[in-house]
C-alpha positions as CSV (number, residue, x, y, z in Angstrom):
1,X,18.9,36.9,6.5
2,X,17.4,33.9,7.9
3,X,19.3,31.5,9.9
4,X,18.2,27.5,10.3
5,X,18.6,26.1,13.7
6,X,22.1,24.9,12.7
7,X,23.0,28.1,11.6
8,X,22.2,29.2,15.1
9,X,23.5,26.6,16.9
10,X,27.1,27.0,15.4
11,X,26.9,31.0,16.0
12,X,25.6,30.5,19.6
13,X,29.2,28.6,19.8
14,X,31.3,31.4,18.6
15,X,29.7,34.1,20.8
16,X,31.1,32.1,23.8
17,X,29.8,33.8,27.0
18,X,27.0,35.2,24.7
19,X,25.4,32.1,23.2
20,X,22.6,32.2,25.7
21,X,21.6,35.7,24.4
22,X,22.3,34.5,21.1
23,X,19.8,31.6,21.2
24,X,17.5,34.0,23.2
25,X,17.1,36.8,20.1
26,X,17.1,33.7,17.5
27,X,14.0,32.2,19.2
28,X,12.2,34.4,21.2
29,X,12.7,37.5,18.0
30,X,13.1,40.4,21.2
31,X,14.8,43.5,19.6
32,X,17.8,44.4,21.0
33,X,17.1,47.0,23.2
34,X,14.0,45.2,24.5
35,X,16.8,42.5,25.1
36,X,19.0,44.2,27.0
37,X,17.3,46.7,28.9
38,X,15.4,42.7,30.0
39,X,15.6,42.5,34.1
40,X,14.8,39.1,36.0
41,X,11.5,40.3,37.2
42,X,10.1,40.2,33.9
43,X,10.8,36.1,33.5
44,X,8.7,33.9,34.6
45,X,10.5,30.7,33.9
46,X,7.3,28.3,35.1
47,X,5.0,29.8,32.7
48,X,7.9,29.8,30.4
49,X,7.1,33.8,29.3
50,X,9.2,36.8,29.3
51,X,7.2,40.2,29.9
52,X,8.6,43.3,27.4
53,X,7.7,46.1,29.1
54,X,10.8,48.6,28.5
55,X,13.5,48.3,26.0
56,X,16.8,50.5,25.7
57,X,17.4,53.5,23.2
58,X,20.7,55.2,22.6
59,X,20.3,58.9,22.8
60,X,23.5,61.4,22.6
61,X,25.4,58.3,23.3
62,X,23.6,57.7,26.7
63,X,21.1,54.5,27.1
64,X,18.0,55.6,27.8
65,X,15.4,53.3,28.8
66,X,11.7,53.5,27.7
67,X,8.9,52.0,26.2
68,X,9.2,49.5,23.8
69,X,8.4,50.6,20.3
70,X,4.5,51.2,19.4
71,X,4.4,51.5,23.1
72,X,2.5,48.2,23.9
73,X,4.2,45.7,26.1
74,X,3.6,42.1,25.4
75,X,4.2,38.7,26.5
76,X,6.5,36.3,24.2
77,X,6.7,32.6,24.8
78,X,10.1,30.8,25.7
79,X,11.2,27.3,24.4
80,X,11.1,24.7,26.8
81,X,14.7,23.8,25.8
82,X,15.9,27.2,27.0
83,X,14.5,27.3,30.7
84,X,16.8,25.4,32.4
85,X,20.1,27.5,31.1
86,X,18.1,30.2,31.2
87,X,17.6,29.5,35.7
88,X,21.5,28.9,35.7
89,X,22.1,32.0,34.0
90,X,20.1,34.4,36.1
91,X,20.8,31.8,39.8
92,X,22.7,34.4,41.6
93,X,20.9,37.7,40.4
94,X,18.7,40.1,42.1
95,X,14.6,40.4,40.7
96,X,16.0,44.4,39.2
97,X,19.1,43.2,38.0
98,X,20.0,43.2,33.9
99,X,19.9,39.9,32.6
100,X,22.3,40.0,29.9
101,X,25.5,42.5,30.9
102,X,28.4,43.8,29.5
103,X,31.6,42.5,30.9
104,X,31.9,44.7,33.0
105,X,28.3,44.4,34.4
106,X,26.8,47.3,33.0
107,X,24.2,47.1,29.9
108,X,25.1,45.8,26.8
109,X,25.5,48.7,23.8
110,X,24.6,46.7,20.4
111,X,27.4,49.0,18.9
112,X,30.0,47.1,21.3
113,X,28.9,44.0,21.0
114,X,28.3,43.8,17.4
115,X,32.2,45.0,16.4
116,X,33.8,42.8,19.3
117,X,31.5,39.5,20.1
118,X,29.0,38.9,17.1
119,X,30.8,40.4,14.1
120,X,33.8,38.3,14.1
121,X,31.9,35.2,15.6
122,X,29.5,35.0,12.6
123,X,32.5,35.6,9.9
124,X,34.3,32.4,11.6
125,X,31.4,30.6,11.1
126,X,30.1,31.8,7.1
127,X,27.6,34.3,8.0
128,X,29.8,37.4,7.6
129,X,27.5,40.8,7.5
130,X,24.8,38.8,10.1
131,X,23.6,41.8,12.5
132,X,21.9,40.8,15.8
133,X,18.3,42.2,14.4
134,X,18.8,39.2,11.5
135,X,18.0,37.0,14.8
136,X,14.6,38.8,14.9
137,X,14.0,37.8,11.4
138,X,15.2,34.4,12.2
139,X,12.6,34.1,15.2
140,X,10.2,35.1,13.0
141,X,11.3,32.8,10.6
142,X,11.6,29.5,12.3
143,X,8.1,30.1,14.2
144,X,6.5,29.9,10.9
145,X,8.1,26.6,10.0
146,X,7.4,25.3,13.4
147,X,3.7,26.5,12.4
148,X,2.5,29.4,14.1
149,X,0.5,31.6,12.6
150,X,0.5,35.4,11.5
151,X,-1.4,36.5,14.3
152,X,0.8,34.7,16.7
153,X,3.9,35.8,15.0
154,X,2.6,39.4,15.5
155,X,2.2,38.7,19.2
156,X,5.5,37.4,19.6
157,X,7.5,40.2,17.4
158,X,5.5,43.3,18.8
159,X,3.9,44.5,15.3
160,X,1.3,46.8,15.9
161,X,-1.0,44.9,13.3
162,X,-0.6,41.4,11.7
163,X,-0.8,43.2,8.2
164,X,2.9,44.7,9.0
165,X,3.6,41.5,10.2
166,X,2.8,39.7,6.5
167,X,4.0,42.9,4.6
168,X,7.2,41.9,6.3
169,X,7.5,38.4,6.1
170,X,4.7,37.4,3.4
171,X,7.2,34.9,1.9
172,X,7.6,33.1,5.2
173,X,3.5,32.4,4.9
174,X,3.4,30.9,1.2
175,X,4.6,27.1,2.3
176,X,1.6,27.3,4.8
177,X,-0.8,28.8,2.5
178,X,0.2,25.8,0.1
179,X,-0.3,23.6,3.2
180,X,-4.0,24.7,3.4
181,X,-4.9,24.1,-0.1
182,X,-3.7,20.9,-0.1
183,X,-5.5,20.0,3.6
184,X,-9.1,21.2,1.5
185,X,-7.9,18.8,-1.8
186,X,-7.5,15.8,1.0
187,X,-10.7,16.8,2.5
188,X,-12.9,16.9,-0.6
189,X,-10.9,13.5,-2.0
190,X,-12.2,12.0,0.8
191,X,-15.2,13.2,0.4
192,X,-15.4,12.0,-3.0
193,X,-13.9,8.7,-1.9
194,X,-16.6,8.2,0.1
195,X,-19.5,9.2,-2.0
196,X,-18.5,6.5,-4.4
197,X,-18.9,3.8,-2.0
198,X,-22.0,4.9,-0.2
199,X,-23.7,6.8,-2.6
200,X,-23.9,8.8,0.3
201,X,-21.8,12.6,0.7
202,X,-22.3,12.3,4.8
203,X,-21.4,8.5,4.8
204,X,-24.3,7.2,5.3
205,X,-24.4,3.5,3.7
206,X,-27.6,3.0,1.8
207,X,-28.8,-0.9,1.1
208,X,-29.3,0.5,-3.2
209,X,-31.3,-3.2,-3.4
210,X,-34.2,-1.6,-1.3
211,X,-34.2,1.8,-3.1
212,X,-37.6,2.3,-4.9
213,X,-37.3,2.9,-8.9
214,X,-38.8,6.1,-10.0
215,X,-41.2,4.4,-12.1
216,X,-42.7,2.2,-8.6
């Protein structure tokens, strides 16, 4: 499920205390364990980038913190809008502390948060069965609209190749591809435009009254 920034808005809402992490997932498409196993050290907040570089697993019940998945960390951008709440939010924390924290203060278990924050928020506001990895999709989603391309989208989400990334969301890519044939049928319009009043395809103007005949 894709959610528009509306859709994202109203949900950030709901979560309460957890609309900055909502808004996070929805636009920067980290998984969740990337997300919450995410520490201050790894923001950068001038260069507007977050560094994933280890992510959470739950093992026998225990959280486990590793790699994140294909074992490759990476560097995701951050909307400018996003910053500033983003500074408030981590003001009083230490450079090894978890950014985003149970209530209690430990790190957030996606099983938890799901049946007591997100599941009921999103029912209240029509998207009942919305899971937090649907904000991945969403990232991915809105970066295309906003016009990034596959390889970037790649970059941002982690795939190990942009092929996964299109046999993923090839439908998210058919408005662009659209986009480009009508930018070459503008292009050759013009072209053709211009031909007929120059005689020219470069645009050259050519005085026709001093053209030799091919019989002079």
């Amino acid at each position: 499920m894709f959610l528009d920034h509306d859709q994202v808005a109203r949900l950030a809402e709901a979560c309460g205390r957890y609309g900055l992490l909502v808004r996070f997932l929805a636009y920067t498409g980290l998984r969740w364990g990337e997300a919450s196993a995410l520490r201050v050290s790894r923001l950068d907040l001038l260069r507007r980038r977050v560094t994933v570089a280890v992510a959470f697993a739950e093992v026998g019940g225990e959280l486990v913190e590793g790699t994140p998945k294909n074992h490759q960390r990476r560097s995701v951008p951050i909307p400018r809008f996003l910053v500033n709440e983003l500074a408030a939010h981590i003001a009083d924390k230490r450079r090894n502390e978890l950014i985003f924290t149970a209530p209690n203060g430990g790190p957030l278990r996606n099983t938890n948060f799901r049946s007591r924050v997100f599941a009921p928020a999103a029912a209240s506001v029509g998207l009942a069965g919305l899971t937090p990895h649907d904000l991945r999709h969403t990232a991915a989603s809105l970066s295309v609209a906003a016009g990034a391309n596959v390889k970037a989208v790649q970059r941002m989400l982690g795939h190990a190749s942009a092929s996964m990334t299109l046999d993923v969301y090839a439908g998210l890519f058919g408005d662009d591809l659209d986009a480009v044939a009508n930018r070459l049928d503008e292009a050759v319009a013009a072209r053709d435009k211009d031909y007929s009043r120059t005689g020219t395809a470069g645009g050259e103007v050519v005085d026709l009254g001093k053209r030799r005949s091919p019989g002079r």
